[in-house]
Biopython code that builds the backbone (N, CA, C, O; Angstrom):
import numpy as np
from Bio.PDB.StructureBuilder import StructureBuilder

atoms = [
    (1, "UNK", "N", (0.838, -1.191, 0.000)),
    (1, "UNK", "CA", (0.000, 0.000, 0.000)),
    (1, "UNK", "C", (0.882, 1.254, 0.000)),
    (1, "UNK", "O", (2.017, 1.329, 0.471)),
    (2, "UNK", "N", (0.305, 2.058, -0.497)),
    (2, "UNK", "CA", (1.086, 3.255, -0.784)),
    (2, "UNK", "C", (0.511, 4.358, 0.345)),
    (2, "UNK", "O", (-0.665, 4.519, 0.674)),
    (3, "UNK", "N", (1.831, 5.146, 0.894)),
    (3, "UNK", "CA", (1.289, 5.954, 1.892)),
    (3, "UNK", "C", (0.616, 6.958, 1.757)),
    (3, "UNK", "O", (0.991, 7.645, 0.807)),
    (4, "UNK", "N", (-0.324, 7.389, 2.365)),
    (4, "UNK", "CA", (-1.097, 8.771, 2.002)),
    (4, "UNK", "C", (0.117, 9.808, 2.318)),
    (4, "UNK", "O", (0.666, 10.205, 1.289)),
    (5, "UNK", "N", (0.493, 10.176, 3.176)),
    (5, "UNK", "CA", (1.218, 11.331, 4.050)),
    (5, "UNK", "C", (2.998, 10.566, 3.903)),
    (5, "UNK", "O", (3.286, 9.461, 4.362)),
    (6, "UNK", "N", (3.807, 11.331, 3.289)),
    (6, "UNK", "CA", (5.494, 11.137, 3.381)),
    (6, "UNK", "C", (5.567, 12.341, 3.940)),
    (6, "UNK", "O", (4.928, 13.348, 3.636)),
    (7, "UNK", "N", (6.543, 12.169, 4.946)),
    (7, "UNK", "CA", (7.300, 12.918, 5.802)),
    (7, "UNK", "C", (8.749, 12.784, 5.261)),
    (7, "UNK", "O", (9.199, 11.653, 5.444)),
    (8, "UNK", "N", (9.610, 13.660, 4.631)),
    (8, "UNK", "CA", (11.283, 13.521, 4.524)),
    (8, "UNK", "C", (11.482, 14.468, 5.485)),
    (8, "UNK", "O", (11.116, 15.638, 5.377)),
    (9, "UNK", "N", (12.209, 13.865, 6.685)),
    (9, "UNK", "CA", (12.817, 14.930, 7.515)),
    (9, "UNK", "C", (14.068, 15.675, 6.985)),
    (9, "UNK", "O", (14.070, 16.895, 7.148)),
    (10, "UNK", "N", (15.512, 14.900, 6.154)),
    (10, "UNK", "CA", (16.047, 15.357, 5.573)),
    (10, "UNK", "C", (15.502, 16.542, 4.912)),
    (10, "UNK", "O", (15.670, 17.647, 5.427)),
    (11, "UNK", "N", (14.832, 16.397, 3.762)),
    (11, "UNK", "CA", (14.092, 17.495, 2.740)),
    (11, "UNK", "C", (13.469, 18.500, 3.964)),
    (11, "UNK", "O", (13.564, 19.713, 3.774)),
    (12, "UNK", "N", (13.078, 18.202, 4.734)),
    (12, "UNK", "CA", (11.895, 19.096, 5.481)),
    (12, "UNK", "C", (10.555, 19.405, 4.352)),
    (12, "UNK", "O", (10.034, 20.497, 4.125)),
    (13, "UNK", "N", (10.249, 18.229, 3.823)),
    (13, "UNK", "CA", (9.375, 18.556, 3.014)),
    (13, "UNK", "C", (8.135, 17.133, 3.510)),
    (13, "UNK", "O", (8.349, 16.050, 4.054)),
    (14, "UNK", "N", (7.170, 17.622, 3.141)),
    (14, "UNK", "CA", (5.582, 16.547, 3.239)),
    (14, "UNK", "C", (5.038, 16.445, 2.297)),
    (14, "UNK", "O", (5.110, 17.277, 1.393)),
    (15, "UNK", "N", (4.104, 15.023, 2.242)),
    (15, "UNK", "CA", (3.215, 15.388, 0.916)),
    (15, "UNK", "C", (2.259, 14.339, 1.419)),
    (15, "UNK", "O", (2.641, 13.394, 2.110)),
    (16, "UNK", "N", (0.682, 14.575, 0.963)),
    (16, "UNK", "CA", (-0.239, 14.208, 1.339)),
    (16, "UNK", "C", (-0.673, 14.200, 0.214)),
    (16, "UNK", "O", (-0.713, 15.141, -0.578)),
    (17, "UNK", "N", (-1.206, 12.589, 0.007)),
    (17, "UNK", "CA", (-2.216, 12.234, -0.915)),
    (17, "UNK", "C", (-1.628, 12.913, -2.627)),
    (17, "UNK", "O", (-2.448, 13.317, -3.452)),
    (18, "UNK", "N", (-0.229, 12.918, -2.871)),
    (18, "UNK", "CA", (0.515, 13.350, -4.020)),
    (18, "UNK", "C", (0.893, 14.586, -4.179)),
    (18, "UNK", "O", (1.478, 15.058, -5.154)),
    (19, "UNK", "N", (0.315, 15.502, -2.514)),
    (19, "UNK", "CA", (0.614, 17.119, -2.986)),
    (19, "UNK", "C", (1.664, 17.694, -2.278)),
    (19, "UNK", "O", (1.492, 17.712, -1.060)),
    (20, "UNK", "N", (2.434, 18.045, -2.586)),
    (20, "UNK", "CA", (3.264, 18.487, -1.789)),
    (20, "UNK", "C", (2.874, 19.599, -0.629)),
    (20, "UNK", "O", (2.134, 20.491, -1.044)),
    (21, "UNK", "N", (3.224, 19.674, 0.630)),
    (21, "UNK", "CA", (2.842, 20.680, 1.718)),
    (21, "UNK", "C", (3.763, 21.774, 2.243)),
    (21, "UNK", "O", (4.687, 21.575, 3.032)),
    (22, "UNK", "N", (3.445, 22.849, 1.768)),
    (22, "UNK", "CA", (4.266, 23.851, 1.907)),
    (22, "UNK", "C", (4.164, 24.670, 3.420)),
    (22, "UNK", "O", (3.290, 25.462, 3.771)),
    (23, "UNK", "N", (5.232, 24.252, 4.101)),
    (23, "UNK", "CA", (4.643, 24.831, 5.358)),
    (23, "UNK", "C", (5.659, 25.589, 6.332)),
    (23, "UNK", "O", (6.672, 24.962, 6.643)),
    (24, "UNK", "N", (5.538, 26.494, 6.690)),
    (24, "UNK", "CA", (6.298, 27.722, 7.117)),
    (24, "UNK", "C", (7.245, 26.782, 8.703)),
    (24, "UNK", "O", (6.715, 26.064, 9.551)),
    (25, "UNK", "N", (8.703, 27.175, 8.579)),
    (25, "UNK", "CA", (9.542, 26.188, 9.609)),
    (25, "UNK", "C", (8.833, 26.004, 10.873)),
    (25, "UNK", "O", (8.922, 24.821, 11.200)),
    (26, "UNK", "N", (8.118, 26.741, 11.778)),
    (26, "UNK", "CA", (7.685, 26.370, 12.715)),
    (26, "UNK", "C", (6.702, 25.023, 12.667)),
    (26, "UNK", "O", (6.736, 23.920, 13.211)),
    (27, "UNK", "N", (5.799, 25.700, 11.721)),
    (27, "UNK", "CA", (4.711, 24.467, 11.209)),
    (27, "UNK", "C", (4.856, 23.600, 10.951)),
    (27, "UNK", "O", (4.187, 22.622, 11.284)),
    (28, "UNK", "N", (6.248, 23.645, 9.916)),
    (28, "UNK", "CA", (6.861, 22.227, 9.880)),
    (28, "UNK", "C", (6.774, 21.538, 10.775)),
    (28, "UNK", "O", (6.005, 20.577, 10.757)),
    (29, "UNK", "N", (7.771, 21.921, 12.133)),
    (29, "UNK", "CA", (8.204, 21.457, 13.300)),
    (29, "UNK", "C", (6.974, 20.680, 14.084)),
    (29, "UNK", "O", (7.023, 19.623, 14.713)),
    (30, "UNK", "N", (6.293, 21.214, 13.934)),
    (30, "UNK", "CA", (5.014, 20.696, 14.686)),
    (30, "UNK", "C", (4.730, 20.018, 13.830)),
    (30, "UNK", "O", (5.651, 19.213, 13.973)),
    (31, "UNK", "N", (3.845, 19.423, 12.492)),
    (31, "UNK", "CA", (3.578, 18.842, 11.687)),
    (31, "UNK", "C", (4.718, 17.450, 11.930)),
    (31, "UNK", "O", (4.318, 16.302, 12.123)),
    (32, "UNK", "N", (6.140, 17.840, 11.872)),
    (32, "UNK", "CA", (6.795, 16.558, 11.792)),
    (32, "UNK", "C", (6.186, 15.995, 13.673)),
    (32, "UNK", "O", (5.708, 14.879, 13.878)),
    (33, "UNK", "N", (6.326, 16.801, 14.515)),
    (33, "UNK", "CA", (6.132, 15.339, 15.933)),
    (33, "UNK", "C", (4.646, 15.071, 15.655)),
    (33, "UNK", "O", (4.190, 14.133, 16.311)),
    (34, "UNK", "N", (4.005, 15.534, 15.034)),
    (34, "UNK", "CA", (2.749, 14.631, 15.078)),
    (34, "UNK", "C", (2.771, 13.509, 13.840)),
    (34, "UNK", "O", (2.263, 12.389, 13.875)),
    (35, "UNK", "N", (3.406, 14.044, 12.879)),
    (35, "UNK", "CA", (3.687, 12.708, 12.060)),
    (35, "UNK", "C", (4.322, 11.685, 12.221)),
    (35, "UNK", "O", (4.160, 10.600, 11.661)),
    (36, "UNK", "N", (5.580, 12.182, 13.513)),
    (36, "UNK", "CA", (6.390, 10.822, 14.180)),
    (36, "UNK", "C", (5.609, 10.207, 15.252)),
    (36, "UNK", "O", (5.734, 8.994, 15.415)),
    (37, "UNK", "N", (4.862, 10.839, 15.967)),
    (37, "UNK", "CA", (3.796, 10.341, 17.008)),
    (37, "UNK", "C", (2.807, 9.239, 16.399)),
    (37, "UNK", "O", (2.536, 8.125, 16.847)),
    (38, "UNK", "N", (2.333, 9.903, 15.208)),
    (38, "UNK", "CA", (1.802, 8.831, 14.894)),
    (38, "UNK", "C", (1.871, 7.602, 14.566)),
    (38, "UNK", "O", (1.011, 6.727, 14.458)),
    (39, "UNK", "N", (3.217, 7.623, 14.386)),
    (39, "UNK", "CA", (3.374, 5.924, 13.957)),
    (39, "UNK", "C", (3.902, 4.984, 15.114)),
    (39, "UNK", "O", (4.243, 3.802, 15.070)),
    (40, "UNK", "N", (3.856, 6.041, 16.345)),
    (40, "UNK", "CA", (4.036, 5.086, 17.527)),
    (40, "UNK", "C", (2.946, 4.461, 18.559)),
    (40, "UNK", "O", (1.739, 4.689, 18.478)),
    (41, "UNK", "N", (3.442, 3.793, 19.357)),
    (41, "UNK", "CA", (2.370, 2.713, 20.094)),
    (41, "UNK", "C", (1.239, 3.750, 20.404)),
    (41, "UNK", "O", (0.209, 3.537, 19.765)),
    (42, "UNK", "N", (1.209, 4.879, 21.289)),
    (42, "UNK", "CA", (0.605, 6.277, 21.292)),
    (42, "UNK", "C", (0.057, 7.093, 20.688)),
    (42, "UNK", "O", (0.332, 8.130, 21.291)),
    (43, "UNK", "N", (-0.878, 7.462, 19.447)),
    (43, "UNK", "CA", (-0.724, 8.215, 18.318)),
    (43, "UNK", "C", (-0.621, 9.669, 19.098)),
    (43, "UNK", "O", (-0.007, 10.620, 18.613)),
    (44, "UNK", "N", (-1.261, 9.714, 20.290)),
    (44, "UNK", "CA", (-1.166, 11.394, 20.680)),
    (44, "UNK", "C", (-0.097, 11.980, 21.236)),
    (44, "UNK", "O", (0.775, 11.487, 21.951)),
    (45, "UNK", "N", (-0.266, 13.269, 20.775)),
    (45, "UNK", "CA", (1.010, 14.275, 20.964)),
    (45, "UNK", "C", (-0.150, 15.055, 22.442)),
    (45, "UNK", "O", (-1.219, 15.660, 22.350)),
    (46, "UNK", "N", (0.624, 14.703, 23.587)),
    (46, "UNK", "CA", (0.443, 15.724, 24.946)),
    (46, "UNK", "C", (0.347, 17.054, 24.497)),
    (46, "UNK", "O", (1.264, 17.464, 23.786)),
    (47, "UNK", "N", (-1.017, 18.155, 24.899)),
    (47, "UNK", "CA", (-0.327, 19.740, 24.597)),
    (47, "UNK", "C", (0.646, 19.713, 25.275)),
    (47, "UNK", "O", (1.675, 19.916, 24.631)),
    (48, "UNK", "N", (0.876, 19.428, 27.066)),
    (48, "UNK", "CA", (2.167, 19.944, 27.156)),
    (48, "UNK", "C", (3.621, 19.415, 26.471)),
    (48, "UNK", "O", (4.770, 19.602, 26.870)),
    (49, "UNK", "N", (3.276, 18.902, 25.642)),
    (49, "UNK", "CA", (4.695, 18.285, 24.609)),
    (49, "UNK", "C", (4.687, 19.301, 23.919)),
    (49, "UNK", "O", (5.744, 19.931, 23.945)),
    (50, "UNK", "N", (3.677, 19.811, 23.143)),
    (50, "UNK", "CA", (3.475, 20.833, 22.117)),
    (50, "UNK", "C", (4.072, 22.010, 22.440)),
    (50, "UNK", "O", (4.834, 22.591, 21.669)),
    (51, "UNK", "N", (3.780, 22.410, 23.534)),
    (51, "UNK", "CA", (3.945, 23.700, 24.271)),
    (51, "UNK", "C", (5.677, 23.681, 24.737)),
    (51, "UNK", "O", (6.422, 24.650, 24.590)),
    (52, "UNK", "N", (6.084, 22.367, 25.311)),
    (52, "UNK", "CA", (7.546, 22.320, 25.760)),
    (52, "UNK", "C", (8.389, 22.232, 24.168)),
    (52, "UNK", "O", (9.511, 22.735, 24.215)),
    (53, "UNK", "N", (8.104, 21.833, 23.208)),
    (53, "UNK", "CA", (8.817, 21.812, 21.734)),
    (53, "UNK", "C", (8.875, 23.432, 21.146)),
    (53, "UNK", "O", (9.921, 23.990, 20.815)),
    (54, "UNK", "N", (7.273, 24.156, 21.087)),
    (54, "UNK", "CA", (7.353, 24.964, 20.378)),
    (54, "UNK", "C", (7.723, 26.629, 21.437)),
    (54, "UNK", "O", (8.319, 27.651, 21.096)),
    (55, "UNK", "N", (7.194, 26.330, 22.488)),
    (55, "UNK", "CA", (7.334, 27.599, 23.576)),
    (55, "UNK", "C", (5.732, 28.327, 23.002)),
    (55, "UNK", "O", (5.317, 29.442, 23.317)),
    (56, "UNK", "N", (5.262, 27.648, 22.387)),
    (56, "UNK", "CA", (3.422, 28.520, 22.690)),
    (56, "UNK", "C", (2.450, 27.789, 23.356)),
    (56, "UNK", "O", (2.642, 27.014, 24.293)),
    (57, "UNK", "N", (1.494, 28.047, 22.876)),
    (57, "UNK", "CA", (0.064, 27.573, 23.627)),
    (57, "UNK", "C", (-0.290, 26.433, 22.594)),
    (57, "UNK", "O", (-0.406, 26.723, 21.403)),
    (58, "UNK", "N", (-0.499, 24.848, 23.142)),
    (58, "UNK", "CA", (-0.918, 24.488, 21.700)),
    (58, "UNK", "C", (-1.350, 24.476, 20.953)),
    (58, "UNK", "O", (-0.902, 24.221, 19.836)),
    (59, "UNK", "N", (-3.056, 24.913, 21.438)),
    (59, "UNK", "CA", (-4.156, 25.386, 20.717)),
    (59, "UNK", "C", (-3.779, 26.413, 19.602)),
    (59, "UNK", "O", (-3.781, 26.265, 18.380)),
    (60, "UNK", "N", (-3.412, 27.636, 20.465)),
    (60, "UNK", "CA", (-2.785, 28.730, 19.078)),
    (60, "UNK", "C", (-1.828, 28.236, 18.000)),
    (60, "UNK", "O", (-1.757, 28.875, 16.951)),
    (61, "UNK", "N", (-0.840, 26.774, 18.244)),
    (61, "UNK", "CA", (0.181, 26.719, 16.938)),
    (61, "UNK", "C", (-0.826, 25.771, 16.261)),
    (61, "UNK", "O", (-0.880, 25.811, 15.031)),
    (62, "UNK", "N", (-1.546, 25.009, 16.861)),
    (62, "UNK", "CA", (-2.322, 23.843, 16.201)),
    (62, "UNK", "C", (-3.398, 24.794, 15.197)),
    (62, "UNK", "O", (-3.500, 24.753, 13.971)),
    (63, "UNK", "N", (-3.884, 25.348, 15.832)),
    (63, "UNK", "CA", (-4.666, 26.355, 15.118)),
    (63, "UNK", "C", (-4.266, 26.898, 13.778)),
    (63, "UNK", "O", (-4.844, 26.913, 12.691)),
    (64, "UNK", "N", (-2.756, 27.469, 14.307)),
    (64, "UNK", "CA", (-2.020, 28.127, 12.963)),
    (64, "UNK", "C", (-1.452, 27.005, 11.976)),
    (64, "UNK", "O", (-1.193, 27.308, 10.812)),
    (65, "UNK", "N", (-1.312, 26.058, 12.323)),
    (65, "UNK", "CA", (-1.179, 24.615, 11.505)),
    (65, "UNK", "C", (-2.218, 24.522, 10.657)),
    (65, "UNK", "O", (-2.167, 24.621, 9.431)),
    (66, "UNK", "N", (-2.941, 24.374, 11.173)),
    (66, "UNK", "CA", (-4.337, 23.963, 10.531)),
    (66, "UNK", "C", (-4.325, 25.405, 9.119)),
    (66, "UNK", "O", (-4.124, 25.046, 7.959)),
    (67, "UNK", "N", (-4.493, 26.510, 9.345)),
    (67, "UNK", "CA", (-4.815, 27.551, 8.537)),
    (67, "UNK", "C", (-3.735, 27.094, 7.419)),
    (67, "UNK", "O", (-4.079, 26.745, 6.290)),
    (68, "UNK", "N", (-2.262, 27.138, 7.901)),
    (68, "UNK", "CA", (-1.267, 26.455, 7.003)),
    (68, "UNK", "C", (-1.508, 26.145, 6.335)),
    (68, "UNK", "O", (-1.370, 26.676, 5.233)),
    (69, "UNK", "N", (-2.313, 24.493, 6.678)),
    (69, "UNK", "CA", (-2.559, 23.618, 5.529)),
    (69, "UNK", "C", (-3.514, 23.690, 4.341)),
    (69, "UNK", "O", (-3.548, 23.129, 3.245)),
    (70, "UNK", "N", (-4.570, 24.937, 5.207)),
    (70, "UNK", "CA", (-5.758, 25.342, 4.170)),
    (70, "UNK", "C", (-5.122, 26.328, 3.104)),
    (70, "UNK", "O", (-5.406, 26.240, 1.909)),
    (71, "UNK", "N", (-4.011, 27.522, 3.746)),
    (71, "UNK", "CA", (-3.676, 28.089, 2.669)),
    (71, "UNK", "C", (-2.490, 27.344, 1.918)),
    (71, "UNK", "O", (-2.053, 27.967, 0.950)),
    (72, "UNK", "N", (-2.029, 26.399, 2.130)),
    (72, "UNK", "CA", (-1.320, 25.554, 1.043)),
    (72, "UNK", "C", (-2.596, 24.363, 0.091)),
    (72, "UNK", "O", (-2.298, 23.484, -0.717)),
    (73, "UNK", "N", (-3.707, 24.682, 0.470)),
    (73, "UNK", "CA", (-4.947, 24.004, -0.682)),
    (73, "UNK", "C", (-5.467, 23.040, 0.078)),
    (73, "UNK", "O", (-6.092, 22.410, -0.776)),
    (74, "UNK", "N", (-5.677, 22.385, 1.266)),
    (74, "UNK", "CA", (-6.571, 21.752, 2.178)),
    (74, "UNK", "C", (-7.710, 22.303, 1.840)),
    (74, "UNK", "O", (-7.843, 23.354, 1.213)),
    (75, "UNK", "N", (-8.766, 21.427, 2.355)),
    (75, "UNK", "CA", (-9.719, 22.202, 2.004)),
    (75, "UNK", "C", (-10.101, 22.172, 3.917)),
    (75, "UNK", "O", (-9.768, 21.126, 4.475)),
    (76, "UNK", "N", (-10.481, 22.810, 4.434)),
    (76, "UNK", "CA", (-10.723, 23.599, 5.747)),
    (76, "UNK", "C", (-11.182, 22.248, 6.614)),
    (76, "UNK", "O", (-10.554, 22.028, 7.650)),
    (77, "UNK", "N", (-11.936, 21.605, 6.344)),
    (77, "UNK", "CA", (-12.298, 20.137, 7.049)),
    (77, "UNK", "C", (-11.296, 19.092, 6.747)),
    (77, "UNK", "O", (-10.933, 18.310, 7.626)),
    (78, "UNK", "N", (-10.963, 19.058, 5.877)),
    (78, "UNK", "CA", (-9.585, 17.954, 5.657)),
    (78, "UNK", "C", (-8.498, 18.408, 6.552)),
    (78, "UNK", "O", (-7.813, 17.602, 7.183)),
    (79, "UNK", "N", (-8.297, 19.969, 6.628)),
    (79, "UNK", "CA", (-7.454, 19.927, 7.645)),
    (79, "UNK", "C", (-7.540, 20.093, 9.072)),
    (79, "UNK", "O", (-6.598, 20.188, 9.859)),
    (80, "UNK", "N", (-8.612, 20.115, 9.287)),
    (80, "UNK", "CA", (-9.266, 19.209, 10.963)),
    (80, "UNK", "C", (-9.267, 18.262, 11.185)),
    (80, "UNK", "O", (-9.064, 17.986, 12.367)),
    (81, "UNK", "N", (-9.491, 17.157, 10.224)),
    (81, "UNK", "CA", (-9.617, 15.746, 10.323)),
    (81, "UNK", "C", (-8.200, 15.409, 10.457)),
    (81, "UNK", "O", (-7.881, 14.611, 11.338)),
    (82, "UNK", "N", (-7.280, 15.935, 9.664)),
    (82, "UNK", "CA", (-5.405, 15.896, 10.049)),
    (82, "UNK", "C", (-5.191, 16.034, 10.920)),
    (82, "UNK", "O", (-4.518, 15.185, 11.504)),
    (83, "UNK", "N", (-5.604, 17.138, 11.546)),
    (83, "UNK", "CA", (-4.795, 17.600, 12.928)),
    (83, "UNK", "C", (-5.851, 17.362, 14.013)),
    (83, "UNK", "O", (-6.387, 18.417, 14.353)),
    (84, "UNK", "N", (-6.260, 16.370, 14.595)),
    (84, "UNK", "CA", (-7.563, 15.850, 15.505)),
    (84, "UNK", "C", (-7.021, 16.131, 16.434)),
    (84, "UNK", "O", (-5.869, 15.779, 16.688)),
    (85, "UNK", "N", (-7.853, 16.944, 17.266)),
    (85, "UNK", "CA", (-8.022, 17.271, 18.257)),
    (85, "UNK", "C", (-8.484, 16.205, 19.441)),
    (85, "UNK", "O", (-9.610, 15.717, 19.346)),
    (86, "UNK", "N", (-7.877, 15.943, 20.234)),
    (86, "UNK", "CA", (-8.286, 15.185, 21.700)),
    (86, "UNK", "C", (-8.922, 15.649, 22.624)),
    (86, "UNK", "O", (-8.318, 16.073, 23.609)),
    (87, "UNK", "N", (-9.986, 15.683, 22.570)),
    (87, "UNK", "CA", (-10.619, 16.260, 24.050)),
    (87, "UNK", "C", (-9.839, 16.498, 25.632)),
    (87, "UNK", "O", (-9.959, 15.693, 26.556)),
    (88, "UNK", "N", (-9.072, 17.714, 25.698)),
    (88, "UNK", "CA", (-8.661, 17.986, 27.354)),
    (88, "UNK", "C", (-7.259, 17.314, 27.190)),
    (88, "UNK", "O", (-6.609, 17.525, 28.214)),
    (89, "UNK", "N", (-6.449, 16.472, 26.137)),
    (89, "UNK", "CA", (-5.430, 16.016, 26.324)),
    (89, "UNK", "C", (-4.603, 16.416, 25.062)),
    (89, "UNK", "O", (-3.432, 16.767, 25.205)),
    (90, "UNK", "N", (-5.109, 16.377, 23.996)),
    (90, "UNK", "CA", (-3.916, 17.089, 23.052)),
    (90, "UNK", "C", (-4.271, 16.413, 21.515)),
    (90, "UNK", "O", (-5.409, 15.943, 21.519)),
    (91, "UNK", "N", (-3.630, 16.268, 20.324)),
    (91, "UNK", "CA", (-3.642, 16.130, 19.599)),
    (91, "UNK", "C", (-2.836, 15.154, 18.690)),
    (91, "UNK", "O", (-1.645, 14.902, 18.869)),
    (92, "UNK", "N", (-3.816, 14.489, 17.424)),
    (92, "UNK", "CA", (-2.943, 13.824, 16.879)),
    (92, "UNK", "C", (-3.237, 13.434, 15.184)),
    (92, "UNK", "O", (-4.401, 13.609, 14.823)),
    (93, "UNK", "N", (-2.370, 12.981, 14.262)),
    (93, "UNK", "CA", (-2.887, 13.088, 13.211)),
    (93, "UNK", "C", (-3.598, 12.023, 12.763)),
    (93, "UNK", "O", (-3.401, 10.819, 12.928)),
    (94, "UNK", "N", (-4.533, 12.666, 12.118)),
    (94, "UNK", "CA", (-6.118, 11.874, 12.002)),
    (94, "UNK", "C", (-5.798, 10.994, 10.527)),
    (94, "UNK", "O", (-6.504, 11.141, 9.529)),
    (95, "UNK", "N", (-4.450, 9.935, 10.586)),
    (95, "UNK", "CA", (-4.368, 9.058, 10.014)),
    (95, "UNK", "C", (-3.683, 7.731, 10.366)),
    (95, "UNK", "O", (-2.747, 7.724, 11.166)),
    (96, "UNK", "N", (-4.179, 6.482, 9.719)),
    (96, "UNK", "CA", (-3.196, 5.227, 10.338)),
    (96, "UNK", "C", (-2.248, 5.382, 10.384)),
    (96, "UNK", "O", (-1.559, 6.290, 9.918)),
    (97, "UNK", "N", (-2.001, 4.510, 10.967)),
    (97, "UNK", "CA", (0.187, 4.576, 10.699)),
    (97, "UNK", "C", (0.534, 3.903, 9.904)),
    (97, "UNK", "O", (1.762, 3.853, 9.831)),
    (98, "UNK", "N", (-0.462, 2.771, 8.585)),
    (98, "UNK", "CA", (-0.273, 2.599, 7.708)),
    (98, "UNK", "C", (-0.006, 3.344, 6.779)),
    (98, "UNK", "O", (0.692, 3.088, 5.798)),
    (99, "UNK", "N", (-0.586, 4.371, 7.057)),
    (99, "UNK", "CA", (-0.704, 5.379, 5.897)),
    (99, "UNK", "C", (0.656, 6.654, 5.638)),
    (99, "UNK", "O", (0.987, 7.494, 4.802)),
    (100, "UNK", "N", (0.969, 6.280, 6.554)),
    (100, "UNK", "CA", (2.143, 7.575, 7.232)),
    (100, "UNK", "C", (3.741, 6.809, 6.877)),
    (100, "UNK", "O", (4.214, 5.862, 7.505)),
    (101, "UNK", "N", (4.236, 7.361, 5.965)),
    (101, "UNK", "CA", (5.996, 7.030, 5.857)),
    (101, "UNK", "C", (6.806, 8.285, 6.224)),
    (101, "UNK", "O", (6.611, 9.428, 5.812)),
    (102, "UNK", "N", (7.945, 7.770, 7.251)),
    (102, "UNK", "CA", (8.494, 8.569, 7.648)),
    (102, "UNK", "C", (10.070, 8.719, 7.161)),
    (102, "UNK", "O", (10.795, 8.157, 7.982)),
    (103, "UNK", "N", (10.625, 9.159, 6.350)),
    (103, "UNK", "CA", (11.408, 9.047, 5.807)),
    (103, "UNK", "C", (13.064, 10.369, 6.111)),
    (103, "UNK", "O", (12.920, 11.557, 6.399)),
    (104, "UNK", "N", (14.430, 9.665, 5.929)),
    (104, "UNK", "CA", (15.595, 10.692, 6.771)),
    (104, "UNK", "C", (15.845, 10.527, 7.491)),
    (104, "UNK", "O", (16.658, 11.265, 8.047)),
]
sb = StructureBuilder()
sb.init_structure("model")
sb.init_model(0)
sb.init_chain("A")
sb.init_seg("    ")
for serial, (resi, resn, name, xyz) in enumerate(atoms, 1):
    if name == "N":
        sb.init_residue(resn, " ", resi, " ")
    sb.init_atom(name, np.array(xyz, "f"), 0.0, 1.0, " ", f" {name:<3s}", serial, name[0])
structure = sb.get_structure()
């Protein structure tokens, strides 16, 4: 099976579903631990992980993630369903870990 979501950490580049994701270095940063989270026993990323990686609030970078992905051509619900939200505990990406290659 072919992965939906490649992660090259080398490149610092993503691509979802054949498109490439253009995403500003912070966003990156966040985008890659939830793409490495996901393919572990755990899929969720703790906010306070979020918050100790990036030095913000998670809600506000997750937030600005999300817009990211819409202005790189998400369409506004696809990129909610990516970045799933956990009720009171934090976040994680709203795909298998089949689907996810992590590559670098």
């Amino acid at each position: 099976m072919v992965p939906r979501l490649v992660l090259d950490r080398s490149a610092q580049s993503a691509t979802l579903d054949g498109i490439r994701l253009d995403l500003p270095m912070q966003m990156f940063a966040l985008f890659r631990l939830l793409t490495e989270q996901a393919v572990q026993r755990d899929p969720l990323l703790k906010k306070q992980e979020i918050e100790a990686q990036t030095g913000r609030p998670a809600n506000e970078i997750v937030r600005d993630l999300r817009k990211a992905l819409v202005s790189g051509g998400l369409p506004d619900a696809q990129a909610k369903a990516l970045i799933a939200t956990v009720r009171a505990r934090g976040y994680r990406l709203g795909l298998e870990p089949t689907e996810v290659s992590v590559e670098g």
